[in-house]
C-alpha positions in Angstrom: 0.0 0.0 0.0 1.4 2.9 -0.7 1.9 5.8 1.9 0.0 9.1 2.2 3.7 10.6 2.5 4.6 9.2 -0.6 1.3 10.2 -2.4 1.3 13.7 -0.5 4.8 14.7 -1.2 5.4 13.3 -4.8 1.5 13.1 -5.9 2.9 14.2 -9.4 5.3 10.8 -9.5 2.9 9.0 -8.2 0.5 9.0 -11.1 3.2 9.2 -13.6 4.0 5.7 -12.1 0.2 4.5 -11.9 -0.3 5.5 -15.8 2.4 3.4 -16.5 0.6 0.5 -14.9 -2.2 1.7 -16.5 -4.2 2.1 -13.4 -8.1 3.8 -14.5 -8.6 7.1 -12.9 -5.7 7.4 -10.7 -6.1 11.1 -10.7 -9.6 10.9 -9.7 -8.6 8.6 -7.1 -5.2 10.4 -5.6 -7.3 13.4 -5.2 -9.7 11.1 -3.0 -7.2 9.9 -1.0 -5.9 13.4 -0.6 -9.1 15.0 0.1 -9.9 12.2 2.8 -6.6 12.4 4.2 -7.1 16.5 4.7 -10.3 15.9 6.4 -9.0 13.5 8.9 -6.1 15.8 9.5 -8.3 18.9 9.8 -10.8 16.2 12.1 -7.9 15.5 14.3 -6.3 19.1 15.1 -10.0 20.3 16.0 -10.5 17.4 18.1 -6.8 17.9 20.3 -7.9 21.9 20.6 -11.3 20.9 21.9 -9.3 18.2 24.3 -7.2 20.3 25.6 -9.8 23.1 26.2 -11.5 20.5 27.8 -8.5 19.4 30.0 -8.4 23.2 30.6 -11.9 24.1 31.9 -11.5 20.6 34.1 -9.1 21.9 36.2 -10.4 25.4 36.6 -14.0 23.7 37.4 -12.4 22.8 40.8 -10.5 26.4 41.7 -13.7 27.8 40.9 -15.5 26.0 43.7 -13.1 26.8 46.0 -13.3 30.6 45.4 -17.1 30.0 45.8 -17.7 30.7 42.3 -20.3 28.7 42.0 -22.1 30.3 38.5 -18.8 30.2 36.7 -18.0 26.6 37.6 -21.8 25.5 36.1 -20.7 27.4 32.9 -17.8 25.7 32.7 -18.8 22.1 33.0 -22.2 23.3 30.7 -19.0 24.1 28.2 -17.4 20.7 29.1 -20.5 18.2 28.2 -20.7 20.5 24.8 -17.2 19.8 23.9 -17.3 16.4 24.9 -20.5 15.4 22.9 -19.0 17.5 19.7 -15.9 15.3 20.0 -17.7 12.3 19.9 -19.2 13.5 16.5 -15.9 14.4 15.8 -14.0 11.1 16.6 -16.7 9.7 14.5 -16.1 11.9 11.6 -12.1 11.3 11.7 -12.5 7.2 11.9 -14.8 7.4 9.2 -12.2 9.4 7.0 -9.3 7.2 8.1 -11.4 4.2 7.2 -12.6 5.4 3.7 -9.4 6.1 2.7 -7.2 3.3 4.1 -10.1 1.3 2.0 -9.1 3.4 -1.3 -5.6 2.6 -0.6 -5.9 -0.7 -1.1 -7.3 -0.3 -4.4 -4.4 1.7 -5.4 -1.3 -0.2 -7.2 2.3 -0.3 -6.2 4.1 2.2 -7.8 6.7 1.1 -10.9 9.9 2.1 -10.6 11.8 4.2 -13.0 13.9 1.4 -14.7 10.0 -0.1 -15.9 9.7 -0.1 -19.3 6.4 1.7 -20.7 3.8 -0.9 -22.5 0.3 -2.7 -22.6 1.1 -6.5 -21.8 3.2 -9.2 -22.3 4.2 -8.1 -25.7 6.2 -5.6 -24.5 8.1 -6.7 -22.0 11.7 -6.3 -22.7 14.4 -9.5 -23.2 17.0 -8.7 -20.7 18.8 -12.2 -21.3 18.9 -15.5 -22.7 21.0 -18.6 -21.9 21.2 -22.3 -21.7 21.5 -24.6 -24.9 19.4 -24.5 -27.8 17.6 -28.5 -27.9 17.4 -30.3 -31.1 14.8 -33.4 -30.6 13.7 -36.2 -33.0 11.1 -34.9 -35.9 8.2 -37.0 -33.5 8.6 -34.6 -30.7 5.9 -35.6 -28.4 4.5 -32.8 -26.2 4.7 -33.2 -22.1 1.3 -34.2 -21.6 1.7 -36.9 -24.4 5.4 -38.3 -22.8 3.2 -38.3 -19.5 0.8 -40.6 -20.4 3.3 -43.1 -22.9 5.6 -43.4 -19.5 3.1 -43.2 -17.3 3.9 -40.3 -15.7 1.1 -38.2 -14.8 -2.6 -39.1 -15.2 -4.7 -35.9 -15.5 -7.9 -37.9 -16.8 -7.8 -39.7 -12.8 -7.3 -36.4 -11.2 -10.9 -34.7 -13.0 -12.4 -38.1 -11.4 -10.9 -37.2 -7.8 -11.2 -33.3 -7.6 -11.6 -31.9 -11.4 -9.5 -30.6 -14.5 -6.1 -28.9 -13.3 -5.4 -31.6 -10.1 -3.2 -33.8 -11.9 -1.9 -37.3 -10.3 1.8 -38.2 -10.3 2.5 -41.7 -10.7 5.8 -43.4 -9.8 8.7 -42.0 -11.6 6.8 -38.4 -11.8 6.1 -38.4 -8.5 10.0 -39.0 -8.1 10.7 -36.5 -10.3 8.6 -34.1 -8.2 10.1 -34.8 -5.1 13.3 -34.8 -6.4 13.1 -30.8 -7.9 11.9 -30.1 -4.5 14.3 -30.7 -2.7 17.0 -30.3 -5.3 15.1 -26.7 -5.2 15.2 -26.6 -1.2 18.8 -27.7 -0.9 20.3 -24.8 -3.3 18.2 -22.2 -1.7 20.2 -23.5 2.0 23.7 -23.5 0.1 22.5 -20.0 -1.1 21.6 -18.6 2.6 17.9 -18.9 3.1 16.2 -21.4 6.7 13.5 -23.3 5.3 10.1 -22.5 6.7 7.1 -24.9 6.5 3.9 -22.3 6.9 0.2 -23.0 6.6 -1.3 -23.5 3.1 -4.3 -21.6 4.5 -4.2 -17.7 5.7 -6.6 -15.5 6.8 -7.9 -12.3 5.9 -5.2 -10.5 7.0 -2.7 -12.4 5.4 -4.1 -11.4 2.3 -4.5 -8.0 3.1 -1.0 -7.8 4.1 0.5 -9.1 1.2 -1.8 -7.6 -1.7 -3.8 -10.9 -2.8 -6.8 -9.2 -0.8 -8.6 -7.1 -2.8 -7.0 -7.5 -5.8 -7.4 -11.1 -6.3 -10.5 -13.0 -4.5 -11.5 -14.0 -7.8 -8.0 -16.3 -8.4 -8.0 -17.6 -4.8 -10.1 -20.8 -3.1 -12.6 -19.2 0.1 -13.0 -21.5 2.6 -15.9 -19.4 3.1 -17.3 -21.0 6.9 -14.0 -20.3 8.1 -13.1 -17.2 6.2 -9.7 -18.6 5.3 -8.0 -18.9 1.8 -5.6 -21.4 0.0 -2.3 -19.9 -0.7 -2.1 -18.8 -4.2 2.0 -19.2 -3.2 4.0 -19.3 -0.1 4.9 -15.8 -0.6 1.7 -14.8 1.6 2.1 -16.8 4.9 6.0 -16.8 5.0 5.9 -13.0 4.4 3.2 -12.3 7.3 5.6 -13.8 9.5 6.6 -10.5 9.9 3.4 -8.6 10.0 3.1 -6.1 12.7 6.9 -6.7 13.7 9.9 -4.1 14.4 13.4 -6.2 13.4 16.8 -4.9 14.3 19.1 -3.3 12.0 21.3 -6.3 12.4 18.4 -9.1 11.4 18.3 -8.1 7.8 18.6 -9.0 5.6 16.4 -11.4 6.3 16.2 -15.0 3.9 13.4 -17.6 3.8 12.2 -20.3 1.3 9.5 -22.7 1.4 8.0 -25.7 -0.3 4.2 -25.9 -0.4 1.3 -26.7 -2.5 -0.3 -23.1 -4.0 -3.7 -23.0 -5.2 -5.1 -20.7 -7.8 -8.8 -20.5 -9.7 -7.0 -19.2 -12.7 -10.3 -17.9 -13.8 -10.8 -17.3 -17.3 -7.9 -19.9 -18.7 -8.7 -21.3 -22.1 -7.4 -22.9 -25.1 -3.9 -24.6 -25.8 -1.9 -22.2 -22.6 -3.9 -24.8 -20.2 -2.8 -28.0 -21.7 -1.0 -30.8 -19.7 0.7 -29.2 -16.9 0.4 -25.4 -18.6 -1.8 -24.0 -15.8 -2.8 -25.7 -13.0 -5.0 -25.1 -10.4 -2.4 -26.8 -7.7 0.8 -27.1 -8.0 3.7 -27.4 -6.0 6.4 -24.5 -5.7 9.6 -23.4 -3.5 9.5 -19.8 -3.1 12.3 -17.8 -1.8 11.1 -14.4 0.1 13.4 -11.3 2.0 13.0 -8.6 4.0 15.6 -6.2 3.6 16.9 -2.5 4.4 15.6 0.0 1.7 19.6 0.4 0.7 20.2 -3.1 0.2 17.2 -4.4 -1.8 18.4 -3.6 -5.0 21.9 -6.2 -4.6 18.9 -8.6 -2.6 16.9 -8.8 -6.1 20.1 -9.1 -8.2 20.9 -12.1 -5.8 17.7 -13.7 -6.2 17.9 -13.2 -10.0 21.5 -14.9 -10.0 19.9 -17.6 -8.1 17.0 -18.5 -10.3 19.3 -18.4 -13.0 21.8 -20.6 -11.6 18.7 -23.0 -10.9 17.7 -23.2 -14.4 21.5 -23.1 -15.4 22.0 -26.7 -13.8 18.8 -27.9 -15.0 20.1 -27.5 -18.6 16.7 -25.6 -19.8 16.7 -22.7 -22.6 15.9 -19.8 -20.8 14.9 -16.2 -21.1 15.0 -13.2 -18.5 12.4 -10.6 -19.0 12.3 -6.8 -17.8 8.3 -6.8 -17.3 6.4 -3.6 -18.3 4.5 -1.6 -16.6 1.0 -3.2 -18.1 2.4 -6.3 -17.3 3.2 -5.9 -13.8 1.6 -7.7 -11.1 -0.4 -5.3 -8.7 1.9 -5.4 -5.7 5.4 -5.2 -7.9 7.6 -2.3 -8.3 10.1 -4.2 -10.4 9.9 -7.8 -11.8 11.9 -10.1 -13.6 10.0 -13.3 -15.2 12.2 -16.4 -15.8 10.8 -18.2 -18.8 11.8 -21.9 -20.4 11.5 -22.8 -23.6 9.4 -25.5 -24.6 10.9 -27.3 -28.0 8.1 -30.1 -28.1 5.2 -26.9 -27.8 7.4 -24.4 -29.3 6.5 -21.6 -27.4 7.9 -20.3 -23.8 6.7 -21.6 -20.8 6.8 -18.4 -17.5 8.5 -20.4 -14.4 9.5 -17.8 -12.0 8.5 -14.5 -10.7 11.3 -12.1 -9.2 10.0 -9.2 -7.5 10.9 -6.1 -5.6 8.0 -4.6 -3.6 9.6 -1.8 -2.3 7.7 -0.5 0.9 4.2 -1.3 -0.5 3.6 -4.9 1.4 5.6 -3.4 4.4 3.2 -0.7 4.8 0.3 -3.0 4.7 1.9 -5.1 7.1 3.4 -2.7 9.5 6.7 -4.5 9.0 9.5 -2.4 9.7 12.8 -2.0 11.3 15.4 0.0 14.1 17.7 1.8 12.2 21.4 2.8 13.8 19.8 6.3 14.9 16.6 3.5 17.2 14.2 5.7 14.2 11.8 2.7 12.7 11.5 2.8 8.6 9.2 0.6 6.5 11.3 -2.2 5.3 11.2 -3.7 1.6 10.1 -6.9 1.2 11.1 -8.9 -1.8 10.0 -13.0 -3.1 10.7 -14.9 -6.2 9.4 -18.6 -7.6 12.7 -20.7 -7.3 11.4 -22.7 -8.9 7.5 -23.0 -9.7 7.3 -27.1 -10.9 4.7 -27.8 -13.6 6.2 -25.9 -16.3 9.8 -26.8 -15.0 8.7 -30.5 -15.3 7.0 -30.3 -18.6 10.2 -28.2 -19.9 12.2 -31.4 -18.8 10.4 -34.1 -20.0 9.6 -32.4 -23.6 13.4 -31.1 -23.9 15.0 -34.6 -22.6 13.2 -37.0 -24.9 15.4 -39.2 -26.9 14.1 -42.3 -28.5 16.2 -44.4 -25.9 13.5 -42.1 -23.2 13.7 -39.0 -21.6 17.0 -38.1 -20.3 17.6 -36.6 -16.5 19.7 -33.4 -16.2 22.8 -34.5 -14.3 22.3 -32.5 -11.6 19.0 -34.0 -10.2 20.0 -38.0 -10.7 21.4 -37.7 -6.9 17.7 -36.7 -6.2 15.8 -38.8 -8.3 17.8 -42.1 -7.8 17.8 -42.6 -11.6 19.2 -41.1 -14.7 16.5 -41.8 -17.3 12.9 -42.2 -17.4 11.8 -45.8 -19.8 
């Protein structure tokens, strides 16, 4: 959520940076937020004057009954109960404010940082890098979901029967193969500095709210709606709220976390070829790597993460591509993102496996997470998460860009994991 400071004191950068994300009406809105924010302020200094004249008249009441002044004394309390009934109007009227305004803050997106390039969507994102080796497979290229079913693999017809299309079943050496990038994932992210948390798959409202799923995106997530809880959409949400409504030490941060867990996502709306095989899912299983830094530091943190990813993807042996997202192609919560992306030879097309994001102080400020600096003065801090690595598209990336006619070959670095070198 962005801060009335920061909308108050740069409200012209401000809505440069929401017209890049092509945010509708952000004037309109700003000068809500603005106007609300006056009121409240205006609310608030006429409600100390009227306490303090009431603290005032208080203790005079009592000198004025000891001179005898009896007349005086009435008039004063008479002016007390006036005051005190006014401020209750007045308390009223400045909660209200706050209240309307914190609720039109949340509808307001991050702001984009000046290195975002300008654009619609997807199409114009910018390629910042490519890597890995170019794949050359047999002219009967099967496709993932294809391979999955001729090695028995992963069943997606059995998991409509148990729970409905996108909850596939992995079967023998694909649930191996699972397991094994999980922890193949989960073991670099140690080597690379982060303590493995194992959180909830289910948050509350507040964990939404605190992370920027909640308002933007009920539609995407599963309500459990007896218990007012949600799914995870990604582990980015309860491993993050960790630190909601906590003051860390200087010396804490910057602080490093991953996490395995299942994420869930309604992916309403998905169509056509993009949901084929293990395209988009409604669960799937994902380590996610999440920081909470000083302001200072979170640009190196995200260049770390980025290295990271890469590195992950590097030792996998995948094509990949790093894009520079646009503003229009932002998520709501992201001042600067990085998508990882594989390519798929057997689909021909690239497949989006990771996330990288810096959210400057926008979840901070929803979350009330900040931190003592040298001078004991608390700041927001910035909170940063990336996919490392999301599995489905990983997997079918694998098994479409391995195939051989001899079966599908396993990148040299996961054998330890999986306990075999090819799948036949």
């Amino acid at each position: 959520m962005l801060t009335i400071k920061q909308i108050t004191e740069n409200t012209e950068a401000v809505l440069r940076g929401l017209e890049k994300k092509h945010f509708k009406n952000a004037k309109e809105t700003i000068d809500q937020v603005i106007a609300l924010n006056d009121k409240r302020r205006s609310t608030q200094n006429q409600l100390d004057k009227n306490l303090a004249e009431v603290n005032s008249l208080s203790r005079t009441i009592g000198q004025l009954m000891k001179e005898g002044k009896k007349e005086e004394a009435e008039s004063a309390r008479a002016r007390v109960a006036e005051l005190k009934e006014g401020n209750k109007e007045l308390d009223a009227t400045m909660t209200q404010a706050a209240t309307d305004m914190q609720n039109i803050l949340y509808t307001i997106p991050n702001v984009p940082y000046d290195e975002v390039p300008e654009g619609v969507g997807a199409e114009d994102n910018v390629v910042e890098k490519m890597g890995g080796m170019e794949t050359e497979l047999p002219k009967d290229a099967l496709p993932h979901w294809e391979l999955a079913k001729k090695y028995d693999l992963i069943d997606f017809d059995l998991g409509v029967k148990i729970t409905g299309a996108g909850f596939p079943v992995y079967k023998g050496k694909g649930a191996q193969l699972q397991r094994a990038l999980i922890n193949f994932f989960l073991d670099e992210a140690r080597k690379s500095g982060y303590t493995e948390i194992m959180p909830p798959t289910v948050v509350n409202t507040a964990s939404g709210y605190g992370t920027g799923q909640l308002p933007d995106k009920e539609g995407q997530m599963y309500h459990c709606e007896v218990d007012d809880l949600y799914l995870i959409p990604t582990a980015e949400v309860p491993v993050t709220n960790i630190y909601r409504d906590v003051i860390l030490e200087e010396k804490q941060l910057p602080i490093m976390n991953c996490a395995y867990t299942q994420c869930f996502r309604r992916e309403a709306g998905s169509y056509g070829k993009d949901v084929r095989g293990l395209n988009r899912l409604h669960e799937f299983s994902k380590v996610e790597l999440v920081r909470i830094d000083k302001p200072e530091h979170s640009k190196q943190s995200h260049q770390e993460m980025l290295n990271h990813v890469e590195g992950l993807l590097q030792k996998l042996e995948l094509p990949y591509r790093i894009l520079r997202l646009c503003g229009g192609d932002m998520s709501f919560t992201a001042a600067l993102c990085f998508d990882f992306e594989v390519y798929s030879e057997a689909q021909k097309r690239w497949l989006e496996v990771s996330s990288v994001s810096n959210f400057d102080t926008y979840q901070a400020n929803r979350l009330k997470c900040r931190y003592r600096n040298a001078d004991k003065k608390t700041e927001l801090c910035h909170t940063l998460n990336g996919s490392a690595l999301a599995l489905p598209r990983i997997v079918a990336a694998l098994l479409e860009n391995n195939q051989t006619p001899e079966g599908i070959r396993i990148p040299k670095a996961l054998v330890p994991y999986c306990g075999f070198d090819i799948i036949d």
